[in-house]
C-alpha positions in Angstrom: 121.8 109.0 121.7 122.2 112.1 123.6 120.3 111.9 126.7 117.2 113.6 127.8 116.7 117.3 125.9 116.7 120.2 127.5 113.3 121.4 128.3 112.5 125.5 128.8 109.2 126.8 130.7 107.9 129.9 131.3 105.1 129.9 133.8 102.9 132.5 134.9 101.3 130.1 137.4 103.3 128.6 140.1 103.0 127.7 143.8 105.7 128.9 145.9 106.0 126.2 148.6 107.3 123.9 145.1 109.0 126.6 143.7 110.7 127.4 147.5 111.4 123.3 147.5 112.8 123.4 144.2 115.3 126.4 144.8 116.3 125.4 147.8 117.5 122.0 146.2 119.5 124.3 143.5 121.1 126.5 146.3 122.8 123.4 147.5 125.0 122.2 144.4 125.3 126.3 142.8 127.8 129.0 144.2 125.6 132.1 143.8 125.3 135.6 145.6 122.5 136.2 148.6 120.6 137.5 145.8 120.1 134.7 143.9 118.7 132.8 147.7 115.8 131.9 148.4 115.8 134.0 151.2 116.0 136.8 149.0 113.7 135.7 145.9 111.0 135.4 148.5 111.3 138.5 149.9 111.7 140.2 147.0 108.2 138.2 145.4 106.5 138.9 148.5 107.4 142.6 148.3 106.7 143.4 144.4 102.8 145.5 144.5 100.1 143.6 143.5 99.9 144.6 140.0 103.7 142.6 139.0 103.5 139.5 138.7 106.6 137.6 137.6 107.0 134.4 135.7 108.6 131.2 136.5 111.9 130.2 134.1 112.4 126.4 134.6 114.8 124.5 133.4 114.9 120.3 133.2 116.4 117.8 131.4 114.6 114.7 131.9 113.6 115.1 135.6 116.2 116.8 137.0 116.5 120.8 137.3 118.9 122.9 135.8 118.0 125.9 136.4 115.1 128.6 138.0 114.7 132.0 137.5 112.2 135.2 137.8 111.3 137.9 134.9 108.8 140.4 135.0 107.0 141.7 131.9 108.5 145.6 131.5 
């Protein structure tokens, strides 16, 4: 009746040349500052010390993705 749900993930696990794929295909349809790039999500991941790890925020609704995002655990 009303389409595919909306489906929320939080990952601690994820491989960045998908994640770097999947943003990438987001940049192209959003309007958002440098620092929501790739460019500068990657930097900033490969610059955070060992000990912070971030998690993944995904997004779907059936196949499609809606949205990605970083946290880190204060």
């Amino acid at each position: 009746m009303f389409g595919n749900p909306v489906k929320v993930e939080i990952a601690a696990e994820y491989n960045l040349v998908t994640l770097e794929r999947e943003w990438r295909a987001l940049e192209r349809y959003g309007n958002a500052s440098v620092f929501q790039s790739w460019a500068w999500i990657n930097c900033w991941l490969a610059s955070l010390p060992a000990e912070i790890h971030p998690l993944l925020v995904r997004v779907t609704r059936g196949r499609e993705i809606m949205a990605l995002g970083m946290v880190c655990r204060a």
